[in-house]
N, C-alpha and C positions, 0 to 999 in steps of 0.2 A: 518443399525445398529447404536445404541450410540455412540459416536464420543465425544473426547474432546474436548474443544476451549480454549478462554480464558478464566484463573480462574480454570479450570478444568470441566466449563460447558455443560452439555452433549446434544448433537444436533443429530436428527436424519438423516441420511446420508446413502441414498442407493447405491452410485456410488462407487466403490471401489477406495482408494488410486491411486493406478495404473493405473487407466482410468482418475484421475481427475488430474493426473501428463502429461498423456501421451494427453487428450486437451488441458491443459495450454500448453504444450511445440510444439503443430500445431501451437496455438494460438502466442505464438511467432515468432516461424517463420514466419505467415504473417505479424507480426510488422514489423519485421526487413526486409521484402520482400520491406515495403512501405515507409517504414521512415528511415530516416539517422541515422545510428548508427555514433556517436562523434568517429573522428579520432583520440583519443589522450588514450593511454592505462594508461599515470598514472594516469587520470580522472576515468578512467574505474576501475583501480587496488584500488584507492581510496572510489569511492562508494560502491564496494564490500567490502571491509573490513569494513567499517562503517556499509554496511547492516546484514555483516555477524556477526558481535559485534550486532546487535540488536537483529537477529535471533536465537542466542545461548542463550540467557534469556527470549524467548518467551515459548509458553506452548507447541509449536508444532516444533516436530524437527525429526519427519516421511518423512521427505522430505528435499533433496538438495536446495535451493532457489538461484537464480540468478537475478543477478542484472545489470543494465546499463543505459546509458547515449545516451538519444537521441539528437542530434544536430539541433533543432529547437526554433523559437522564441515563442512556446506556452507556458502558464506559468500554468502546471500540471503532476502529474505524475499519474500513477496508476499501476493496482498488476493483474494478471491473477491467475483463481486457479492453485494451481500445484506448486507457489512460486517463478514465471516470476515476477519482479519488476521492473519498466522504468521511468527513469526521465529525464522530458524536460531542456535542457539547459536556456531556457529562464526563469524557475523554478528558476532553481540553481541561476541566475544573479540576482534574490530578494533577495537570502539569504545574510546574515549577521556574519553568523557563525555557526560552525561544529552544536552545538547544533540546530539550527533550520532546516536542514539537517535531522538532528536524529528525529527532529517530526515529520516529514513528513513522513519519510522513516517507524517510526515506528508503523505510521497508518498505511502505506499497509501491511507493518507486520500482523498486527493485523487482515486486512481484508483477511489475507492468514491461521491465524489461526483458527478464526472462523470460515471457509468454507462461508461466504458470498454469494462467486461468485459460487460454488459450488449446495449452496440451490436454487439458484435463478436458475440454470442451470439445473436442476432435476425436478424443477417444469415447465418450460417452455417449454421441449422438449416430454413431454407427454409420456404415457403409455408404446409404445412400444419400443421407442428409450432409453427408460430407462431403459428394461428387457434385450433389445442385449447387453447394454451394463455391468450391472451386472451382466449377465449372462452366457454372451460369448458367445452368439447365433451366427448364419449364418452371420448375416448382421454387426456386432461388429463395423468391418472398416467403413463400412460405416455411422453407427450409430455414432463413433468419431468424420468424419468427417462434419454430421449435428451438433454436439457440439460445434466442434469447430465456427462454425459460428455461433452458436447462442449466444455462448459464446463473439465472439467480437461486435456481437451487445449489448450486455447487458452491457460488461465491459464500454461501452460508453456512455450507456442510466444513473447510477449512482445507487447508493445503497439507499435504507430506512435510510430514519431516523434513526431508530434506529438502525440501521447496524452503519451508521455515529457514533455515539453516542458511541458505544459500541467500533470502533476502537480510536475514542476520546480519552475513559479512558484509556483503557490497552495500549495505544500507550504511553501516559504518565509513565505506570505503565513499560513499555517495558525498555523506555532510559532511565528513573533514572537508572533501573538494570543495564545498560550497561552504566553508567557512566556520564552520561549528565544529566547537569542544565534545570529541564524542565521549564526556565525562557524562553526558545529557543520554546515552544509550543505556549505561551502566545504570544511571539513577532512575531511570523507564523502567525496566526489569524490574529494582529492587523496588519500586511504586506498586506492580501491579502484582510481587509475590505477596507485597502485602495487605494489597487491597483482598486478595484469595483469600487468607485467613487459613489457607490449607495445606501450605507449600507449593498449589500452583497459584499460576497467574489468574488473571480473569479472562487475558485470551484464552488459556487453558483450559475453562470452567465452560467455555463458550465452543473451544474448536479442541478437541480431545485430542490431534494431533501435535500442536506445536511441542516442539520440544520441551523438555523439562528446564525451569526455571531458571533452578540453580545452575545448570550448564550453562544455560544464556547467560547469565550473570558473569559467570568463570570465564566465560570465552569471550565476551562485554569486557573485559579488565585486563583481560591477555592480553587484547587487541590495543588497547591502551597501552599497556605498557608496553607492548613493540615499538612504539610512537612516541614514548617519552623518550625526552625531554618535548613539549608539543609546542608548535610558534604560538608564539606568543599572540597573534592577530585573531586565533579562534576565538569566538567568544560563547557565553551561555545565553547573553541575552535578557539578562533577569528580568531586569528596569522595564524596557521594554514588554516582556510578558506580562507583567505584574498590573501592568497599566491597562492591558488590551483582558487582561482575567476580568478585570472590575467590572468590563462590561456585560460579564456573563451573572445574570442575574440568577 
């Protein structure tokens, strides 16, 4: 059926809500089977409130979204459908301030709103696995449970282009809503071209699709500048960040 995303653009979408809530949240629980959930709950109560300020200005709000902090030195997060969001510690130790925090977080947003991980998971699991589970046939459970793992291979393998592209903008369009300087988008890119070493990103290094760097950058600062002069009441967050980084050991 039509489905909205971002903008209110309508996407077709044959997995219902409920099944594509109830893979995301297998799907996490293998995360957190394999990886280190961060032992520090005001880190945890911190990026949830930040995600949850971003999710309440998004276009998509059919869904609980969860959010958390992986205690690893890799430097990436990512979103499972269903509205599971995870982000690596070694992430958070590049940032700079709450607003760049807010871009990142408001990409995955984005790729939770546009069903991304959803599309790609309906087309990949074929004919039949696709009817149990619209339709609540015999096999359902276990239809789920072939999702769900096709589902953490894919969350890994990386989005289109223009998947990327599309969580780019409205991820932009996401934190101003919710209050942040997307001067914190701009300064994300230019973080992670340098972290590359190579002219790309580390998401780059990691997911060979996303777009090219420099274009994120260029289209990071255009977007900016359509917005200047920008209210005054955005902020970056610094103080704030600088105090909650401390506690990342």
């Amino acid at each position: 059926m039509p489905l909205p995303g971002p903008g209110g653009k309508q996407s077709f979408i044959i997995i219902p809500v409920g099944q594509e809530v109830a893979i995301g949240h297998g799907m996490a629980k293998q995360v957190e089977e394999t990886e280190k959930i961060l032992d520090d709950t005001v880190w945890q109560n911190y990026l949830n409130q930040i995600g949850q300020k971003i999710a309440a200005v998004s276009d998509r709000k059919d869904i609980k979204y969860h959010f958390k902090v992986i205690d690893s030195d890799q430097i990436n997060a990512f979103a499972t459908p269903g509205g599971y969001i995870y982000f690596y510690t070694g992430l958070l130790k590049e940032m700079d301030n709450e607003a760049e925090l807010a871009a990142v977080m408001a990409h995955e947003i984005s790729h939770v709103v546009a069903r991304h991980g959803i599309k790609r998971m309906q087309a990949a699991l074929g004919v039949q696995v696709a009817y149990e589970l619209v339709f609540g046939a015999e096999g359902a459970s276990n239809a789920v449970n072939s999702a769900i793992g096709v589902g953490m291979g894919l969350t890994f393998a990386g989005y289109s282009r223009n998947n990327e592209r599309e969580s780019d903008s409205f991820g932009m369009h996401y934190m101003v809503k919710a209050g942040y300087n997307p001067q914190g988008a701009v300064s994300m890119f230019q973080k992670l071209a340098e972290l590359g070493g190579d002219g790309q990103s580390i998401y780059e290094q990691l997911v060979s699709s996303h777009p090219d760097t420099q274009e994120r950058i260029s289209k990071a600062k255009a977007r900016v500048a359509e917005q200047t002069p920008l209210p005054k009441s955005l902020t970056l967050g610094t103080k704030k960040y600088q105090q909650m980084k401390s506690r990342l050991k």
